[in-house]
C-alpha positions as CSV (number, residue, x, y, z in Angstrom):
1,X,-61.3,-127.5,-74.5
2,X,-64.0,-125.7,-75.4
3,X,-66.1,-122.8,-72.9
4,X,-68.5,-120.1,-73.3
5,X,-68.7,-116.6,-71.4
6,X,-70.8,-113.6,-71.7
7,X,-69.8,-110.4,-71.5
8,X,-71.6,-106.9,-70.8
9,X,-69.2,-105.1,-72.6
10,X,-66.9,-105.1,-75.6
11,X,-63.0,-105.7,-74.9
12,X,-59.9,-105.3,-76.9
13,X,-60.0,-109.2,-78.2
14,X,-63.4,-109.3,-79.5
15,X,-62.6,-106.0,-81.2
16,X,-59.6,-107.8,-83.1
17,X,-61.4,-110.3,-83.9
18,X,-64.5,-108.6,-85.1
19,X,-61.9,-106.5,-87.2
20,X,-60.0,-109.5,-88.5
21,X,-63.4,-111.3,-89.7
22,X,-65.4,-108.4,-91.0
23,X,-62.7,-106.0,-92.2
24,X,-59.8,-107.6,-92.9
25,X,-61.7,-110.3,-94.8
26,X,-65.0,-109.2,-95.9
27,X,-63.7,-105.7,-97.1
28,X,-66.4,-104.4,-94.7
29,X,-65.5,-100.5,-93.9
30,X,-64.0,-100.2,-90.1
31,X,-66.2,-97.2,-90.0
32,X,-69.4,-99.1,-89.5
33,X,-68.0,-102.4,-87.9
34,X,-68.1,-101.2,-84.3
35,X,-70.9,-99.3,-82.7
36,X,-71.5,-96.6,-80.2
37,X,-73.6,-98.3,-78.1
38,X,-71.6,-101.9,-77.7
39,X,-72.0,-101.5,-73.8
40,X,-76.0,-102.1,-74.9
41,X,-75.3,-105.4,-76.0
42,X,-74.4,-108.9,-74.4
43,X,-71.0,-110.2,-76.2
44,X,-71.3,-114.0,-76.5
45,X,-67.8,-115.6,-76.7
46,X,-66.6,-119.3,-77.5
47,X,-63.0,-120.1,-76.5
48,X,-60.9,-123.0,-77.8
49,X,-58.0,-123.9,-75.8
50,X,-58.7,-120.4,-74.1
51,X,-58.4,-118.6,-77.3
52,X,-61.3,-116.3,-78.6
53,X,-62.9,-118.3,-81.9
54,X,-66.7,-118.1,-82.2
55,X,-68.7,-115.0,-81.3
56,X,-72.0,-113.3,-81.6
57,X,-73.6,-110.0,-80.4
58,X,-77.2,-110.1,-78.4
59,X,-79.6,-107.9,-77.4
60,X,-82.9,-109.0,-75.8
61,X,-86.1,-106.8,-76.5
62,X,-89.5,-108.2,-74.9
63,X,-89.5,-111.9,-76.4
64,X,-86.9,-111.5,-79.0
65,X,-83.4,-111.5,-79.1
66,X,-81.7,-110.2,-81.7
67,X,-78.5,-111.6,-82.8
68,X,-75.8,-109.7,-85.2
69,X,-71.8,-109.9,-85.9
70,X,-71.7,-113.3,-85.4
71,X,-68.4,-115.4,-86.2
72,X,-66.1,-117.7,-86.5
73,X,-62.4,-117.5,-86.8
74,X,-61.6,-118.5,-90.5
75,X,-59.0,-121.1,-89.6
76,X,-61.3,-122.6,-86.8
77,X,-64.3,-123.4,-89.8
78,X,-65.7,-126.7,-90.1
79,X,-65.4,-127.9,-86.6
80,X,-68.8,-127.2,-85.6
81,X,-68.5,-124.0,-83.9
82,X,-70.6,-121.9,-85.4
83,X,-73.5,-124.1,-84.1
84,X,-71.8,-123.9,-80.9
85,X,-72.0,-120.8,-80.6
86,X,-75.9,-120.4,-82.2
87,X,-76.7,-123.1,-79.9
88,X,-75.4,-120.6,-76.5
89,X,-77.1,-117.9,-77.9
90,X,-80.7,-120.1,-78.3
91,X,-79.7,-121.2,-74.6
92,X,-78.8,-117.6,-73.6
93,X,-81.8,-115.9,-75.1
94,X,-84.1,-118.4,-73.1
95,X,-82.9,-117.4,-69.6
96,X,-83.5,-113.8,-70.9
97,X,-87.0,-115.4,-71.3
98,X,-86.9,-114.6,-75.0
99,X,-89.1,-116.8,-77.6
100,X,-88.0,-115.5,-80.7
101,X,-84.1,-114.9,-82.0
102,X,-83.9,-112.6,-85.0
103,X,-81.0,-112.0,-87.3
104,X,-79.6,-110.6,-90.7
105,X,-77.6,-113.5,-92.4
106,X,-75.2,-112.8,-95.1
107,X,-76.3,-114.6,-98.3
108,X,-73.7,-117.3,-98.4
109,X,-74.7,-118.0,-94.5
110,X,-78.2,-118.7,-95.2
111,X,-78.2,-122.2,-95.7
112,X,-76.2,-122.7,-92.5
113,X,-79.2,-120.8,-90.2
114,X,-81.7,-122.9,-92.3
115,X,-80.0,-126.2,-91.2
116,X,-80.2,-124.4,-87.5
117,X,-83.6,-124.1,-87.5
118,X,-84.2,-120.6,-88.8
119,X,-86.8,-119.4,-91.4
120,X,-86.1,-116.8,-94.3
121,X,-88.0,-113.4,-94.1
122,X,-89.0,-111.1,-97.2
123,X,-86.7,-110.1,-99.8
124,X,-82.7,-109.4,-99.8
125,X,-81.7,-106.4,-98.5
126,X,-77.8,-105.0,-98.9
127,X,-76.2,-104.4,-95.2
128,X,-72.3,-103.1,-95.1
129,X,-71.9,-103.6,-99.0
130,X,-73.2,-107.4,-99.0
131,X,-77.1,-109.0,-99.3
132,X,-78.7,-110.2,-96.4
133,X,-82.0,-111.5,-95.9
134,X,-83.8,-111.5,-92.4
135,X,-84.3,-114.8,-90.5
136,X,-86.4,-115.9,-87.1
137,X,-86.5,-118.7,-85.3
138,X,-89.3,-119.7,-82.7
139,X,-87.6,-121.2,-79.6
Protein backbone atom coordinates (compact mmCIF):
# COMPACT_ATOMS: atom_id res chain seq x y z
CA UNK A 1 0.00 0.00 0.00
CA UNK A 2 1.08 3.02 -1.02
CA UNK A 3 0.53 6.83 1.06
CA UNK A 4 1.86 10.19 1.02
CA UNK A 5 2.56 12.73 3.96
CA UNK A 6 4.09 16.03 4.29
CA UNK A 7 6.16 17.08 6.82
CA UNK A 8 7.38 20.57 8.25
CA UNK A 9 10.37 19.33 9.45
CA UNK A 10 13.23 16.86 8.76
CA UNK A 11 13.22 13.51 10.91
CA UNK A 12 15.74 10.88 11.59
CA UNK A 13 14.32 8.49 8.61
CA UNK A 14 14.41 10.94 5.84
CA UNK A 15 17.86 11.80 7.07
CA UNK A 16 18.93 8.00 6.52
CA UNK A 17 17.58 7.86 3.57
CA UNK A 18 18.78 11.05 2.11
CA UNK A 19 22.29 9.76 3.37
CA UNK A 20 21.88 6.35 1.94
CA UNK A 21 20.84 7.77 -1.71
CA UNK A 22 23.10 10.79 -2.02
CA UNK A 23 26.10 9.67 0.10
CA UNK A 24 26.43 6.35 0.36
CA UNK A 25 25.67 5.99 -3.43
CA UNK A 26 26.39 9.06 -5.25
CA UNK A 27 29.72 9.71 -3.36
CA UNK A 28 28.13 13.08 -2.59
CA UNK A 29 30.14 14.70 0.56
CA UNK A 30 27.79 14.45 3.93
CA UNK A 31 28.97 17.92 4.48
CA UNK A 32 26.66 19.45 2.03
CA UNK A 33 23.84 16.88 1.96
CA UNK A 34 21.86 18.29 4.84
CA UNK A 35 21.10 21.99 5.38
CA UNK A 36 20.78 24.42 8.15
CA UNK A 37 17.57 25.60 7.36
CA UNK A 38 15.54 22.05 6.69
CA UNK A 39 12.76 23.34 9.13
CA UNK A 40 12.29 25.99 5.90
CA UNK A 41 11.26 23.41 3.82
CA UNK A 42 8.11 21.01 3.33
CA UNK A 43 9.47 17.23 3.31
CA UNK A 44 7.36 15.29 0.84
CA UNK A 45 7.37 11.46 1.70
CA UNK A 46 5.99 8.26 -0.18
CA UNK A 47 5.61 5.15 1.93
CA UNK A 48 5.31 1.59 0.68
CA UNK A 49 3.97 -0.85 3.01
CA UNK A 50 4.67 2.02 5.65
CA UNK A 51 8.24 2.19 4.80
CA UNK A 52 9.99 5.54 3.63
CA UNK A 53 10.82 5.00 -0.46
CA UNK A 54 10.27 8.12 -2.49
CA UNK A 55 10.98 11.70 -1.35
CA UNK A 56 11.44 15.24 -2.35
CA UNK A 57 12.13 18.58 -0.64
CA UNK A 58 9.78 21.83 -1.39
CA UNK A 59 9.80 25.17 -0.81
CA UNK A 60 7.04 27.50 -2.19
CA UNK A 61 8.17 31.22 -3.15
CA UNK A 62 5.26 33.45 -4.80
CA UNK A 63 4.12 31.08 -7.81
CA UNK A 64 6.90 28.73 -7.81
CA UNK A 65 7.91 25.90 -5.91
CA UNK A 66 11.09 24.68 -5.95
CA UNK A 67 11.81 21.12 -5.71
CA UNK A 68 15.41 19.55 -4.67
CA UNK A 69 16.77 16.09 -3.04
CA UNK A 70 14.35 14.19 -4.62
CA UNK A 71 14.53 10.22 -4.45
CA UNK A 72 13.83 7.06 -4.67
CA UNK A 73 15.11 4.08 -2.79
CA UNK A 74 17.47 2.19 -5.18
CA UNK A 75 15.85 -1.15 -4.72
CA UNK A 76 12.27 0.33 -5.02
CA UNK A 77 13.30 1.75 -8.99
CA UNK A 78 11.15 0.98 -11.73
CA UNK A 79 7.88 0.75 -10.11
CA UNK A 80 6.71 4.11 -10.89
CA UNK A 81 7.46 5.94 -7.80
CA UNK A 82 9.41 8.56 -8.80
CA UNK A 83 6.40 9.91 -10.78
CA UNK A 84 4.43 9.26 -7.75
CA UNK A 85 6.12 11.20 -5.89
CA UNK A 86 6.54 14.23 -8.83
CA UNK A 87 2.99 13.79 -9.30
CA UNK A 88 2.28 14.87 -5.08
CA UNK A 89 4.56 17.47 -5.40
CA UNK A 90 2.67 19.01 -8.75
CA UNK A 91 -0.58 18.34 -6.52
CA UNK A 92 1.13 19.83 -3.37
CA UNK A 93 2.54 22.92 -5.05
CA UNK A 94 -1.02 23.74 -6.41
CA UNK A 95 -2.74 24.00 -2.97
CA UNK A 96 0.30 26.25 -2.16
CA UNK A 97 -1.24 28.13 -5.17
CA UNK A 98 2.08 27.75 -7.00
CA UNK A 99 2.13 27.77 -11.09
CA UNK A 100 5.51 27.02 -11.74
CA UNK A 101 7.87 23.93 -10.07
CA UNK A 102 11.53 24.48 -10.48
CA UNK A 103 14.37 22.05 -10.06
CA UNK A 104 18.17 21.03 -10.66
CA UNK A 105 18.10 17.49 -12.32
CA UNK A 106 21.16 15.45 -12.32
CA UNK A 107 22.18 14.69 -15.89
CA UNK A 108 21.24 11.03 -16.07
CA UNK A 109 17.61 12.19 -14.59
CA UNK A 110 16.85 14.47 -17.30
CA UNK A 111 15.08 12.41 -19.50
CA UNK A 112 12.88 11.17 -16.67
CA UNK A 113 11.58 15.12 -15.86
CA UNK A 114 11.22 15.56 -19.71
CA UNK A 115 8.79 12.54 -19.93
CA UNK A 116 7.07 14.48 -16.71
CA UNK A 117 6.38 17.34 -18.39
CA UNK A 118 9.44 19.56 -17.55
CA UNK A 119 11.47 21.75 -19.93
CA UNK A 120 15.40 22.08 -19.96
CA UNK A 121 16.86 25.58 -18.98
CA UNK A 122 20.40 27.01 -20.16
CA UNK A 123 23.48 25.23 -19.97
CA UNK A 124 24.91 22.46 -17.40
CA UNK A 125 26.08 23.51 -14.37
CA UNK A 126 28.08 21.12 -11.74
CA UNK A 127 26.14 20.85 -8.20
CA UNK A 128 27.78 18.44 -5.35
CA UNK A 129 30.50 17.16 -7.87
CA UNK A 130 27.79 16.04 -10.65
CA UNK A 131 26.18 18.24 -13.85
CA UNK A 132 22.80 19.42 -13.56
CA UNK A 133 20.86 21.44 -15.75
CA UNK A 134 17.82 23.60 -14.49
CA UNK A 135 14.23 22.46 -15.44
CA UNK A 136 10.46 24.26 -15.11
CA UNK A 137 7.37 23.14 -15.58
CA UNK A 138 4.17 25.31 -16.01
CA UNK A 139 1.37 23.75 -13.96
Amino acid sequence: MIKFDCLNDITQEIKDLRFEVFVREQNIAPEIELDSDEYNYLHLCLYKDDVLVAYARARARGEVMRLGRILVKKEHRGQGLGAAIMNYCEEKAREKGCKVLELNAQYRAIGFYEKLGFLAEGEFFEEAGIPHKKMKKVL
